[in-house]
C-alpha positions in Angstrom: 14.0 -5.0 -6.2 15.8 -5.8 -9.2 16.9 -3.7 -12.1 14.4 -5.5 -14.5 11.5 -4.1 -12.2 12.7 -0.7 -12.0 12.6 -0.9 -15.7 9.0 -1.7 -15.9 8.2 1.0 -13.6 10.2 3.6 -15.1 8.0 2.7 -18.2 4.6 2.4 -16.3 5.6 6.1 -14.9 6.3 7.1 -18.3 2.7 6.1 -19.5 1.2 7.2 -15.8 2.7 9.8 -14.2 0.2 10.0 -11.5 2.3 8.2 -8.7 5.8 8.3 -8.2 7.6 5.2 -8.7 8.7 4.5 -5.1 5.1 4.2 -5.0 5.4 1.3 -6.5 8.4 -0.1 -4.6 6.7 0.4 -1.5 3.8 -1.5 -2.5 5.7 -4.4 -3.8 7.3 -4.8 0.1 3.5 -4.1 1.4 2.4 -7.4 -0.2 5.2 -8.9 0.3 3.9 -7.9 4.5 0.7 -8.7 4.0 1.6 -12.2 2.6 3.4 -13.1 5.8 0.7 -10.9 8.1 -1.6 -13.7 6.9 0.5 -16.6 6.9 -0.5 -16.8 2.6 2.5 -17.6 0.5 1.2 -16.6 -2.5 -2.0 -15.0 -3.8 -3.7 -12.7 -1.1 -7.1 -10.4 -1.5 -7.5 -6.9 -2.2 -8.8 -6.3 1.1 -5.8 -8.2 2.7 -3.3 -5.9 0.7 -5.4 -3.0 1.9 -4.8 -4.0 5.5 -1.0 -4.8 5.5 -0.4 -1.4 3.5 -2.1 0.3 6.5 -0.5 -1.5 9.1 3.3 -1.2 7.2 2.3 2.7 6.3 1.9 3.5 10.1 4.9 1.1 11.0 7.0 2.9 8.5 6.2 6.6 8.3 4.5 7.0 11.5 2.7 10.5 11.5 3.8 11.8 8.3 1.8 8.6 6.6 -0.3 11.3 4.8 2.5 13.6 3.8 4.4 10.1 2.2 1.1 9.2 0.8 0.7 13.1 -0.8 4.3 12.9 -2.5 3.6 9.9 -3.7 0.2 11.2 -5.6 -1.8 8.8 -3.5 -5.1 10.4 -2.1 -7.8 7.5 -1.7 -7.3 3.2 -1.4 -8.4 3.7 -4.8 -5.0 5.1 -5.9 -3.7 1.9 -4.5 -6.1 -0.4 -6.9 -4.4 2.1 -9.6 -1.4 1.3 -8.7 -2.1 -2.6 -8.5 -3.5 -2.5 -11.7 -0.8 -1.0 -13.7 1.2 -4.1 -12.0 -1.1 -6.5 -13.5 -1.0 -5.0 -17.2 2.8 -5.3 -17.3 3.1 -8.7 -15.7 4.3 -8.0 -12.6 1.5 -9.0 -10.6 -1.3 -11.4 -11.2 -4.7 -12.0 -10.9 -7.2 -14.4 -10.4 -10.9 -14.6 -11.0 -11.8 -13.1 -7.6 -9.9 -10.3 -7.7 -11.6 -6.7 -8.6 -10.9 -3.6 -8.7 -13.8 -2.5 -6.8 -12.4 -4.3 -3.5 -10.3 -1.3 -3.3 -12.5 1.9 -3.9 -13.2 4.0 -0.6 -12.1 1.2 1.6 -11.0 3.4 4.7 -10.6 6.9 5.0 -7.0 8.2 5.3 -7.9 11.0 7.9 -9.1 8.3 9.7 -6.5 5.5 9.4 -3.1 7.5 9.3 -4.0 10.4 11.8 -6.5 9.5 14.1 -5.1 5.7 13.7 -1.9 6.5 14.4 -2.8 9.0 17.5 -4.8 5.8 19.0 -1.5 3.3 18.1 0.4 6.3 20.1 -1.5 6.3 23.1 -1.8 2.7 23.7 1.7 2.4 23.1 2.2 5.1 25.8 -0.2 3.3 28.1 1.6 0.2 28.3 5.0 1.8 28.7 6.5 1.5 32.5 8.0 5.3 33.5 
C-alpha cells in the first residue's frame, strides 16, 4: 500500500472511527486474494469478497480470527460492507450496477466460520498428516 492510500484512510478513520485502519489494509490484500481465488482480474462480487476474506482470515490469524476481527471493530460481514463502502465514497474502490450492499448483511456467522471453521480446517489437517 502506498502513502496516498494511507492518506485516504487516515481521513476515512477520521470521519468513521468504527474500524481501525489496518482494517482497511487487510481488506485491500483480501480482494486482492479473492481476485486470484477466482481466477477474476478485476471486478469480483460481494459474495466472492466475502469468501476470500474468510478463507485469508483463517489462513492469516488462525484461531485468534475473532480476537483480530474484535480489535479491528468488526463484529458481523456487515462491518465488512461498511468497510467497502467507505472505499467506494473516496474512490478507492468501485462499483458496478450489481453490486449492493445487502450481498453482505449476515452472510455467515463468525462463531461459526472462524471457531468452529477453523477447529474443522484443524482436524482435517491433522488427519492427513503421516506421524
Amino acid at each position: 500500500m502506498d502513502e496516498e492510500f494511507y492518506s485516504i484512510i487516515s481521513s476515512i478513520y477520521a470521519q468513521d472511527p468504527r474500524y481501525y485502519p489496518e482494517a482497511y489494509g487487510f481488506l485491500m490484500e483480501a480482494l486482492s486474494f479473492s481476485q486470484k481465488k477466482f481466477k477474476k482480474s478485476k471486478h469480483i462480487s460481494g459474495e466472492e469478497l466475502l469468501t476470500g476474506i474468510k478463507a485469508l482470515l483463517l489462513d492469516k490469524f488462525g484461531p485468534m480470527t475473532l480476537t483480530v476481527l474484535e480489535y479491528w471493530g468488526i463484529k458481523t460481514t456487515d462491518d465488512f460492507g461498511n468497510i467497502v463502502y467507505n472505499l467506494v465514497e473516496n474512490k478507492v474502490l468501485a462499483k458496478d450496477d450489481h453490486d449492493h450492499y445487502d450481498s453482505f448483511k449476515n452472510a455467515y456467522d463468525f462463531e461459526e466460520a472462524f471457531n468452529k471453521g477453523y477447529r474443522k480446517q484443524l482436524a482435517k489437517r491433522l488427519k492427513s498428516m503421516r506421524f
